[in-house]
C-alpha positions, 0 to 999 in steps of 0.5 A: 969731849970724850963720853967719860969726861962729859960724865965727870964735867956733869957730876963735878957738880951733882945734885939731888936729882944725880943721886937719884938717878945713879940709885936707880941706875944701880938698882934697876938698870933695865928701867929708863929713868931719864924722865927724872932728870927733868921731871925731878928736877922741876919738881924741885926746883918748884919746891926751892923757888915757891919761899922765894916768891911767897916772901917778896908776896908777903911784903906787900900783904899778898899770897901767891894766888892773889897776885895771879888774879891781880896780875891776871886782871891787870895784864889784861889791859884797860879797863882791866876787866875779865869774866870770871870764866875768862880768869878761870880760864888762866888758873888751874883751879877750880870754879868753887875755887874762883869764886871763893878767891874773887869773893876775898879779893873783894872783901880787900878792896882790890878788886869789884864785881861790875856788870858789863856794860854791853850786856848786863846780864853779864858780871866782870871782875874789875881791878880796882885804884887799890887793886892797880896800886898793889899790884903795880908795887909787887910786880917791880919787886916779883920781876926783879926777884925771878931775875935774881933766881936765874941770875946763875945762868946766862941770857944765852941760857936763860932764852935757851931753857924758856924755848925748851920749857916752852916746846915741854909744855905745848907738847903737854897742852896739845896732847889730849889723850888720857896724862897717864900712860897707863889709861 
């Protein structure tokens, strides 16, 4: 396939993000804006997805984030337990953050604060039967409605951009050097 007709294939069904860049083609040739390609579109992509996932939550009386500790807890496996560090540990928040969302969480039954039984010292956060029932229901409903976001792409595709996003983001994780590349 010839440079031009690739071209013409990939805005044959341009975006937001195609527009963008040909703005900044035509008024900074010099820069590489190619990042935006990606970037801009996961930044998108993030906003569009969001409503999705909020509503199905909603339905069964969650936010997103209380899903996430649930979900966190529960995934876990039996006894369902975790420190609060060690949920802190897989939420980007901060641990004020986590207090005040185990704090709610309990408030609704869903989940309880238990000493561990190998050292009491220690405080887990434990899934409770309510906590398991609610998050049980809303997790069917979640899968089948990330399903259904990616439906347009293929498997073959869908595995394809799971790798790619995968090599993105441990590339990310394993750099530890300043995120800014002005630092």
């Amino acid at each position: 396939m010839s440079q031009d007709n690739g071209n013409k294939e990939r805005f044959a069904q341009a975006d937001h993000v195609d527009l963008i860049l040909a703005q900044w083609a035509r008024e900074r040739p010099d820069l590489d804006v190619s990042g935006m390609d990606i970037i801009g579109r996961l930044g998108r992509l993030t906003k569009t997805i969001g409503p999705h996932l909020d509503a199905v939550f909603a339905q069964h009386g969650l936010e997103s984030w209380e899903f996430d500790v649930l979900a966190t807890l529960r995934r876990s496996g039996d006894p369902y337990r975790l420190t609060a560090g060690q949920l802190l540990g897989s939420m980007m928040i901060a641990s004020g953050t986590m207090t005040n969302r185990i704090d709610r969480l309990e408030k609704r039954g869903l989940i309880q604060r238990v000493k561990d039984p190998s050292d009491g010292r220690v405080v887990l956060v434990a899934l409770t039967d309510a906590g398991m029932e609610k998050v049980d229901a809303a997790l069917v409903d979640h899968a089948t409605n990330e399903l259904h976001l990616v439906q347009s792409l293929s498997k073959d595709h869908r595995d394809q951009l799971a790798h790619l996003l995968r090599q993105l983001q441990i590339s990310l994780d394993s750099d530890t050097k300043d995120p800014s590349p002005f630092g």
